[in-house]
DRENNUKOL-919700 format. One record per residue: x, y, z of N, C-alpha, C, CB in turn. Coordinates in steps of 0.001 Angstrom, whole numbers, plus 500000, padded with zeros to 6 digits. Glycine has a CB too. Layout:
N
XYZXYZXYZXYZ
...
This chain:
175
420170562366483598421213562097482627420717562520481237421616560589482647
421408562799480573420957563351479081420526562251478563422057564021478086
420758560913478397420203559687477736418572559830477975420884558209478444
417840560104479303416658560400479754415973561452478706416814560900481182
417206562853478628416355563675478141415816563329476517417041564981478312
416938562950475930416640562509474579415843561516473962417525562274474177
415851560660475493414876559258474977413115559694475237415357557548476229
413378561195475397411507561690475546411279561935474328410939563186476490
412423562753473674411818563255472327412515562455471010412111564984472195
412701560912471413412881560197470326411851559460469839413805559485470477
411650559204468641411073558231467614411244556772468059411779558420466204
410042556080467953410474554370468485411605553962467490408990553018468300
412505553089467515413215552613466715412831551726465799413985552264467231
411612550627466362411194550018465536410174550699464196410704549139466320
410079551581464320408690552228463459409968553292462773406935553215464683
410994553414463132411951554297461987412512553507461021413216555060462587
412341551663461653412818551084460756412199550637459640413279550363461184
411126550678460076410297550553458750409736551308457858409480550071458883
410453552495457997409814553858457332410488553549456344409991555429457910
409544553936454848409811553432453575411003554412453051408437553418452634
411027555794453478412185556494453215413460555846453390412180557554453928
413639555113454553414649554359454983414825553523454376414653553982455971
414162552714453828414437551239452936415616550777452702413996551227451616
416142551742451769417465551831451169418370551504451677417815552766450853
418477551559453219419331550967454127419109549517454261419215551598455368
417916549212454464418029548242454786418246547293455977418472548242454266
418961546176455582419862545334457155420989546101457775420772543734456759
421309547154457378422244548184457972421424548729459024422776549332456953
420087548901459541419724549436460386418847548915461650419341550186459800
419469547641461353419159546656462354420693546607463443418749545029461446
421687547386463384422802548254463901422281548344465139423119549660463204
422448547732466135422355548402467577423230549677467640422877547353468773
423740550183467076424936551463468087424050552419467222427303551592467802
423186552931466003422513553770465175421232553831466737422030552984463258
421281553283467207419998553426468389420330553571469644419085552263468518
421402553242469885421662553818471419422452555019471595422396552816472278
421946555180472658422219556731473325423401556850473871421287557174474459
424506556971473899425720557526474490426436558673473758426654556457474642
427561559130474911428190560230474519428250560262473576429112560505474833
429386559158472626429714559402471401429051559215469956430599558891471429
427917558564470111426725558029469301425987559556468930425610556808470333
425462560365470081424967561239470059425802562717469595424452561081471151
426900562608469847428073564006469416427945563139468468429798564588470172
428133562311467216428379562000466072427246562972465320428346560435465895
426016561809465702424754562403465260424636563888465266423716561903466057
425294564851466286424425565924466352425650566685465215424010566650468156
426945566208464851427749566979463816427248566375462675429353566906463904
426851565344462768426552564594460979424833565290460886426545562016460886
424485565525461481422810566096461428423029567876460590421964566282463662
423914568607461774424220570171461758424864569992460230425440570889463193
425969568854459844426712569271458747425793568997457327428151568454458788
424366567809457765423957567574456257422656568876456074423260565636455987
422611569673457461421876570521456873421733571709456754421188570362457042
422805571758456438423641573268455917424153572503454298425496573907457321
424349571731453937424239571040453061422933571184451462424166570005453963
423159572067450649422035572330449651421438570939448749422667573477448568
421273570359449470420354568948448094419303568883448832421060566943447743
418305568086447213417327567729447313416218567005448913417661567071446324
417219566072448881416626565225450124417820564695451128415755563818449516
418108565985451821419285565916453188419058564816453757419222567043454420
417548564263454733417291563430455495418489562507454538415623563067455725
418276562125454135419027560608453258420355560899453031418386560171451581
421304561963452846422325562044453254422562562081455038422702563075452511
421896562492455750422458562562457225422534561034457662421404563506458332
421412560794456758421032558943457292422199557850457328419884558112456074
422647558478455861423686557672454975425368557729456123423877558747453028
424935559055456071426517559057456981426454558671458461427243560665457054
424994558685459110424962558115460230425045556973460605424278558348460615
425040556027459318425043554481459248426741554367459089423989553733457763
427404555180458306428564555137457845429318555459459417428769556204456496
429309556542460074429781556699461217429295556381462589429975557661461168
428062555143462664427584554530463562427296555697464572428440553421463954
426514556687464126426056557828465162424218557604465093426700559724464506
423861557744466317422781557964466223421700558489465206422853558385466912
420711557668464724420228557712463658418841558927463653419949556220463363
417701558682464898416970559714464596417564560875465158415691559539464971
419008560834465398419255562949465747419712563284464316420980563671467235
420510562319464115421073562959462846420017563141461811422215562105462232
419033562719461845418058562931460635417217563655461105417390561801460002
416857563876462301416224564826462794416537566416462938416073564362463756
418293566830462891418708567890462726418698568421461604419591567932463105
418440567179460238418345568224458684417082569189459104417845567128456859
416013568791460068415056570011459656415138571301460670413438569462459649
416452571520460647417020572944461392416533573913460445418812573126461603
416841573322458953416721573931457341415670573332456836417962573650456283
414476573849457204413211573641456862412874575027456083412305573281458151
411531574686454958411320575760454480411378576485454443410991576000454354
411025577209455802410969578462456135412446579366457085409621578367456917
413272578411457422414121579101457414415562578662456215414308579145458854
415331577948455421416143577955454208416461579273453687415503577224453178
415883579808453406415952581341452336417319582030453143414101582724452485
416627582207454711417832583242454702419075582468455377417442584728455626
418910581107455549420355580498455929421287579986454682420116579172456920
420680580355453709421389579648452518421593581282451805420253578209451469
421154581973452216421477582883451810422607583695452330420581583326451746
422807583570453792424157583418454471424863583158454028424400582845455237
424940581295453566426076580668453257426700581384451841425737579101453145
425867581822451412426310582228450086427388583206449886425271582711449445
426688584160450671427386585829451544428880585134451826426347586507453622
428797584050452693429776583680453734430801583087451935429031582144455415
430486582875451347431241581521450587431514582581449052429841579625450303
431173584244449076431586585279448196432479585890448979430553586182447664
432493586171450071433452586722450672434491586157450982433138587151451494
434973584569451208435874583715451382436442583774449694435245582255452079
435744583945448635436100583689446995436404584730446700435098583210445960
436129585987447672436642587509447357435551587882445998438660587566446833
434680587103445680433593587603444780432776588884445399432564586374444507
432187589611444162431295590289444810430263589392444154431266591889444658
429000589519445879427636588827445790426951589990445194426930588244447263
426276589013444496424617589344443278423617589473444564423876587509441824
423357590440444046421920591165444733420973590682444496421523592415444446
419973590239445539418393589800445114417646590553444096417451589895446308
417415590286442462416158591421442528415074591425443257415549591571441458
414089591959442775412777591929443149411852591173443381412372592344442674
411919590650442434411122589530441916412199588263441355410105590166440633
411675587541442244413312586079441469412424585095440354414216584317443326
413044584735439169412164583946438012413128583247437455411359584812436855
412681582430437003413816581016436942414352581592435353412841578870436943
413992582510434557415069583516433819416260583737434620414472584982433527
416006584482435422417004585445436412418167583988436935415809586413438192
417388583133437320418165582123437947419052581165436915417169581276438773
418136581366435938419504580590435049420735581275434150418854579700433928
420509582580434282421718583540433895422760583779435034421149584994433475
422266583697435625422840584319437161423566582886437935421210585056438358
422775581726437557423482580584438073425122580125437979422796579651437514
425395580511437210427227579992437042427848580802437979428136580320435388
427339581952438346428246582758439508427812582851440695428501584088439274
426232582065440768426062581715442311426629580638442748424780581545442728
427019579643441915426930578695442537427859578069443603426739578103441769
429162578658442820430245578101443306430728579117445042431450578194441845
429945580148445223430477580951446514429216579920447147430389583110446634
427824579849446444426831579407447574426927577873448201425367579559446964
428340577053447433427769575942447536429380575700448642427276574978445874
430279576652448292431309576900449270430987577148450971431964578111448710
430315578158450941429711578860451481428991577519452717428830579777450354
428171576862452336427199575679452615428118574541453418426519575019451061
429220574586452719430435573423453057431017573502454202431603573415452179
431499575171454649431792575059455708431131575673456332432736575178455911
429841576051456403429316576675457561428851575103458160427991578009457245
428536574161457168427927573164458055429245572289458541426698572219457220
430237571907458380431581571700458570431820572059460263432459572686457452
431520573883459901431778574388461671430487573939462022432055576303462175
429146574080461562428510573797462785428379572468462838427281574430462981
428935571658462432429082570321462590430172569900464106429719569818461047
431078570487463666432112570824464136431912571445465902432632571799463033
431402572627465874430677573115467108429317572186468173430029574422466455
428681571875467165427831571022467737428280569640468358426952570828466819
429366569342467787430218568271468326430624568523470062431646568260467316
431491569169469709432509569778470780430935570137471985433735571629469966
430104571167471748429409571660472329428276569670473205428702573044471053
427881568834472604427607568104472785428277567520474018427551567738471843
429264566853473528430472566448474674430351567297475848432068566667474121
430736568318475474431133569120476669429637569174477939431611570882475950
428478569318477000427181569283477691427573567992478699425732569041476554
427545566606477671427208565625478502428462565539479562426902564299477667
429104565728479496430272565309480369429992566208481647431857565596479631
429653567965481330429663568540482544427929567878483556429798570457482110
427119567795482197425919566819483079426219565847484038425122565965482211
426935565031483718427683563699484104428579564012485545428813563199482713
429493564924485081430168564998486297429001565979487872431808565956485700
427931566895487552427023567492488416426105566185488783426218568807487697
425729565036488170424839563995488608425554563571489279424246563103487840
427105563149489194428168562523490036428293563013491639429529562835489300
428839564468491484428506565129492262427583565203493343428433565673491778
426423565531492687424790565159493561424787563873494224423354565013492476
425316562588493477425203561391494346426335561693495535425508559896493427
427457562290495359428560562269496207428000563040497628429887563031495433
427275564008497360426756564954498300425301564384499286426391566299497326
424453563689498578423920562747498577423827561393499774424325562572497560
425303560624499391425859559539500222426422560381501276426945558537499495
427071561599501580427630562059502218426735562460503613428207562890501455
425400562926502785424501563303503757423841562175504694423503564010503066
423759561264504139422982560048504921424241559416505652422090558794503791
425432559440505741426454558726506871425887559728508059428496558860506509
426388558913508912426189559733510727427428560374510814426043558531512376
């Protein structure tokens, strides 16, 4: 069952609760449904995870957190999917969104120079911002969105082949 697979590569619950990042929550995360594993706990988590990190701020974890408490979805996927957009692939997924969010504004996108210097970035900022931050909104929106749908659909066709297997299963052991 998928509950199996996820409960290998989860975080204890008790030791997420005391992680000082978390604080802020608080008695909100003493929430039984932020910790258990079902269909809909987990499709929450995996669109509120995909959508906060396509999302450009400072410290995503704490938005995915925030909305995972808010929409009672599983707490370490959703905070665990901001680091899809980890350092090293930030540059060129935000650089996508940007592409994606000039072409929806019918802007033409600014070219990388050569060398990027926080000169360059603060002249140039009033006309990145608004395609890159567009851009960011709905790519994580759809893959929020996709990852949803795609979730469900996983567990359910899992669900119905385990079903199955038992049916085939009982079938074999009658005389």
């Amino acid at each position: 069952m998928p509950r199996r697979l996820f409960k290998r590569y989860m975080p204890d619950p008790e030791r997420l609760k005391e992680h000082r990042s978390l604080r802020f929550l608080g008695k909100l995360l003493h929430e039984p449904n932020l910790w258990h594993l079902h269909r809909h706990s987990v499709s929450r988590a995996m669109a509120l995870g995909l959508f906060a990190a396509f999302i450009p701020l400072p410290m995503q974890m704490l938005l995915a957190a925030s909305l995972a408490v808010l929409c009672r979805a599983n707490l370490p996927i959703a905070v665990g999917l901001v680091w899809l957009t980890n350092p090293i692939t930030m540059p060129p997924v935000f650089y996508c969104t940007y592409q994606l969010g000039s072409w929806l504004l019918q802007t033409p996108a600014i070219n990388l120079p050569d060398s990027l210097s926080w000169e360059w970035i603060g002249t140039e900022l009033n006309a990145l911002w608004q395609p890159f931050l567009l851009g960011s909104v709905i790519t994580g929106l759809l893959a929020g969105a996709l990852g949803y749908c795609a979730t469900m659909t996983f567990w359910r066709c899992w669900v119905r082949h385990a079903w199955h297997k038992r049916q085939q299963a009982r079938r074999a052991k009658q005389p």
